[in-house]
C-alpha positions in Angstrom: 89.8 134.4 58.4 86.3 134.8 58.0 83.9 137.8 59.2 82.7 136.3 62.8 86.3 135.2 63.4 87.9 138.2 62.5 85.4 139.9 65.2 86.0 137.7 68.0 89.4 138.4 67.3 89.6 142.0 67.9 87.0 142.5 70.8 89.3 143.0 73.3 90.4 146.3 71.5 86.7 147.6 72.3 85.5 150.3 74.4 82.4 149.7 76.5 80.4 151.6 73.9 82.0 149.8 70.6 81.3 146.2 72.3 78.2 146.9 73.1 77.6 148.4 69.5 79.4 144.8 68.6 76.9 142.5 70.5 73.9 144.3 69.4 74.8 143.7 65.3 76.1 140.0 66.1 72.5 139.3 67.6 70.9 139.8 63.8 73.3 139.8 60.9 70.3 140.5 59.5 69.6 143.6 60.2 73.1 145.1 58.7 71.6 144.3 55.2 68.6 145.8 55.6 69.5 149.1 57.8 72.0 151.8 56.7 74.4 153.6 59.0 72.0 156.3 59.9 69.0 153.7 60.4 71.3 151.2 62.3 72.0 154.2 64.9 68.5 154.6 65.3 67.7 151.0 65.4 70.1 150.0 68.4 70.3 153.1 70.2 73.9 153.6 69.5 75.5 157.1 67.9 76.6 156.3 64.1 80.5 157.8 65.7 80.5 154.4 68.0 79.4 152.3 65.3 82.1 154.3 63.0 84.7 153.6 65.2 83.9 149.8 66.1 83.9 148.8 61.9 87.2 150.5 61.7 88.9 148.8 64.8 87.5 145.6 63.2 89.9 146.7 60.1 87.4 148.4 57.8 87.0 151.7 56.1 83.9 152.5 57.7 80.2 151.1 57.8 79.7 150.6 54.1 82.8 148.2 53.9 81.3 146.4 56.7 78.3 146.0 55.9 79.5 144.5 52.3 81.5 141.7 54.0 78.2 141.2 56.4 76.4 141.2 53.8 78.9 138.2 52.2 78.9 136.1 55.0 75.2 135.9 55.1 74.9 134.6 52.2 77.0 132.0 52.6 75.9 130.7 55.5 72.4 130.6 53.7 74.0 128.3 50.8 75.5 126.2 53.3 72.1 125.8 55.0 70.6 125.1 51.1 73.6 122.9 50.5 72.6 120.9 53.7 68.7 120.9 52.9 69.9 119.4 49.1 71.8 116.6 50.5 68.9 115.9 53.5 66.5 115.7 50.7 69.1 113.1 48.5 69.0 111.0 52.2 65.5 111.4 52.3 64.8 110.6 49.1 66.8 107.2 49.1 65.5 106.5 52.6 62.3 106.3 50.8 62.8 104.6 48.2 64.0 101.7 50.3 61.2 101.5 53.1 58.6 101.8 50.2 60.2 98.9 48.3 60.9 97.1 51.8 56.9 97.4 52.4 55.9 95.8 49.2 58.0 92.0 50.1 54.7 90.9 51.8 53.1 91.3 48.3 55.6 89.2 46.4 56.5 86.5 49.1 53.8 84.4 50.3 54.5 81.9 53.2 53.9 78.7 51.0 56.7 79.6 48.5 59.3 80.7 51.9 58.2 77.2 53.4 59.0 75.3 50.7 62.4 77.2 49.9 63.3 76.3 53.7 62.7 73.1 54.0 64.5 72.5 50.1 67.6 74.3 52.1 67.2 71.9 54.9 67.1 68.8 52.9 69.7 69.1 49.8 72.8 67.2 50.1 74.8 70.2 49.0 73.7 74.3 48.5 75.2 76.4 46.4 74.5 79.8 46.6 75.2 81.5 43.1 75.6 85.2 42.5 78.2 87.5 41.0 78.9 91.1 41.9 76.5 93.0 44.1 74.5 89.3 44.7 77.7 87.7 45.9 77.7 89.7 48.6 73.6 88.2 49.3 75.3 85.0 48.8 77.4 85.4 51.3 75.4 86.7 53.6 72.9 83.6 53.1 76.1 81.7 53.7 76.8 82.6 57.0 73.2 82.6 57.9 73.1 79.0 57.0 76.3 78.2 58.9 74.4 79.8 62.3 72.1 76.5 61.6 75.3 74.0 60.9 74.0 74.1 57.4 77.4 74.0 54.5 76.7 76.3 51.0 79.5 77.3 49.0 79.1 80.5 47.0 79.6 80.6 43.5 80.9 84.3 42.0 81.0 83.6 38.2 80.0 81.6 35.5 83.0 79.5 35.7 82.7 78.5 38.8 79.6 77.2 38.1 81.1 75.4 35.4 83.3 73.6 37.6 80.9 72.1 40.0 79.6 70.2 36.5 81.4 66.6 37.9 79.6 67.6 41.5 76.0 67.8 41.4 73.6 66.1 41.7 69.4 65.9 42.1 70.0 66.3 45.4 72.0 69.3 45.6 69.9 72.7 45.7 71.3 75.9 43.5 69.7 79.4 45.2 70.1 81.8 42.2 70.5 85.4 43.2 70.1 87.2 40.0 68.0 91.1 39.9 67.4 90.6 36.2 68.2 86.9 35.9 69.6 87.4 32.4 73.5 87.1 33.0 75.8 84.7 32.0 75.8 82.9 35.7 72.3 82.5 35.5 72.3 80.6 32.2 74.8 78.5 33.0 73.0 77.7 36.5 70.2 76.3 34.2 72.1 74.5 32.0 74.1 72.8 35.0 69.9 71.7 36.1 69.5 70.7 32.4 72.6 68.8 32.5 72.7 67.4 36.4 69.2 67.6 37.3 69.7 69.5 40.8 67.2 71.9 41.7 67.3 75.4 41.4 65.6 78.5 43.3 65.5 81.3 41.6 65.9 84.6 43.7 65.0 87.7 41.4 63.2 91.3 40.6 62.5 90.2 37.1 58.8 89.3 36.9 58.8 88.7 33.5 61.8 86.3 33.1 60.6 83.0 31.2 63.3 81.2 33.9 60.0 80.9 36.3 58.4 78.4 34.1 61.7 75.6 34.7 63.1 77.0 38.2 61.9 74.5 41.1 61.1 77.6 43.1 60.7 80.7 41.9 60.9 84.1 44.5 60.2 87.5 43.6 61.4 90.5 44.9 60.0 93.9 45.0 62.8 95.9 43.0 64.4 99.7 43.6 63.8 100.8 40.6 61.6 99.5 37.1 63.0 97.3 34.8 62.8 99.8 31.9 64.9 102.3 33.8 68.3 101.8 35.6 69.0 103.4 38.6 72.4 104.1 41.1 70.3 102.4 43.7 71.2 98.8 44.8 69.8 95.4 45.2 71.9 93.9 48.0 69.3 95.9 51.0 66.5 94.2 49.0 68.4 90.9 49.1 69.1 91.5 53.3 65.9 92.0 53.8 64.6 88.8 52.5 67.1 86.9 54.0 66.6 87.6 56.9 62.7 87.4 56.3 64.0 83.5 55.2 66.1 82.8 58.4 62.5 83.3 60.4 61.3 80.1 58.2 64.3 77.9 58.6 64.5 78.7 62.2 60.6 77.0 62.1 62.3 74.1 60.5 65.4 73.7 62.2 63.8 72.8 65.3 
C-alpha cells in the first residue's frame, strides 16, 4: 500500500485535532521535506503532540519515520512525472519528424509529373503495384484506392511474383514501383521484367540518387524520414499515405 493510501485508510481513527493536522500536510507534501517536527508545528499552527500522535496512528514511530516515507513518495511521483515528460518528448519528437518531412512533398512532387502518373494509371491495360514488406502495405493501400475508381491492380510482394507475371505483360501494362531505396531484389527484377516486356514502370522512391531515374517511365520522389547515410526506426509507409492520397486528388481530375 502506498503512503496516500495508507492515510486515507486510517482517517477515520482521527481526532478532530490529528485530521485536521492530516489535511494541512496532505495540502503540500512538500513542506514535510523541507520543515522538521518543531518547524512543521510552527508552520501549520498545530502542537508537535497532535502531529506526534497523528504519524503514529498512521503506523509510524514518530515524525522522523514519517517524514522519510513522505519524503519517498515524493520522489517518485516526480520520476513518474520525468518518466511522462521522457516519453511526451519521444511523441513529440516523432510527431515532428513526420509533419516536417510531410511539408517538404510539395518540393519533390510537381503537378506535371502527378498528371502524368494519373492519367498512365488510367490508361494501362493492367497495374501492378510492386512492393515488399513495409511498401506492400502502400501497395495495398494504392490498391484499394484504385478499386474506389473501378480501376483493377494486383499487388506484387516479392521478387518472385514479379517473376511470374513474365508470360503477362505487356507495353501496355503499367508497374508502380514502391521502393524507399530502390535497390532490392523486387526492384531489379521490376526492370528487368521492362527490359524484357517492355511495360512501363513508375518508380515511387526516397532515393534521389538511384541511377533507376534515368530508364523508369516516371520517376517520383519522396521526401524521406531519415538520410540515406543513416538508418532510422522511423518508417516509410506515412510517407507513402500521404502521397497517395496527394495522387487520388489527380485521378479524381481524370476520372471524371
Amino acid at each position: 500500500m502506498d503512503f496516500l493510501s495508507n492515510i486515507n485508510l486510517k482517517k477515520n481513527t482521527l481526532t478532530k485535532n490529528e485530521l485536521k493536522a492530516c489535511e494541512l500536510i496532505l495540502m503540500d507534501l512538500n513542506k514535510v521535506q523541507m520543515y522538521s517536527l518543531t518547524e512543521m508545528s510552527e508552520k501549520i499552527k498545530i502542537t508537535k503532540t497532535t502531529i506526534l500522535r497523528f504519524c503514529q496512528k498512521m503506523g509510524y514511530s514518530g515524525y522522523t519515520e514519517f517524514r522519510y516515507d513522505c519524503v519517498k513518495y515524493v520522489n517518485s511521483l516526480s520520476n513518474a512525472e520525468r518518466v511522462i515528460e521522457d516519453e511526451n518528448e519521444k511523441i513529440m519528437n516523432v510527431e515532428k519528424i513526420y509533419m516536417d518531412t510531410i511539408k517538404l512533398l510539395h518540393y519533390t512532387l510537381n503537378d506535371e509529373i502527378l498528371t502524368r502518373l494519373a492519367n498512365n494509371i488510367k490508361s494501362a491495360r493492367k497495374i501492378k503495384c510492386v512492393g515488399e514488406i513495409n511498401s506492400e502495405v502502400s501497395c495495398l493501400q494504392l490498391k484499394y484506392a484504385l478499386a474506389m475508381y473501378g480501376i483493377d491492380a494486383d499487388v506484387l510482394p516479392s521478387s518472385s511474383h514479379v517473376k511470374t507475371c513474365d508470360l503477362m505483360i505487356n507495353e501496355q501494362d503499367l508497374l508502380v514501383v514502391m521502393s524507399a531505396g530502390a535497390k532490392s531484389e523486387i526492384v531489379k527484377e521490376s526492370f528487368e521484367l521492362k527490359e524484357n516486356n517492355g511495360c512501363q514502370i513508375a518508380l515511387i522512391t526516397m532515393n534521389p540518387s538511384t541511377s533507376l531515374e534515368e530508364v523508369a517511365d516516371l520517376f517520383v520522389l519522396l521526401p524521406s524520414v531519415a538520410t540515406l547515410k543513416n538508418k532510422s526506426l522511423l518508417d516509410s509507409v506515412p510517407i507513402y499515405s500521404v502521397f497517395v492520397e496527394i495522387l487520388l486528388h489527380y485521378l479524381n481530375e481524370e476520372v471524371q
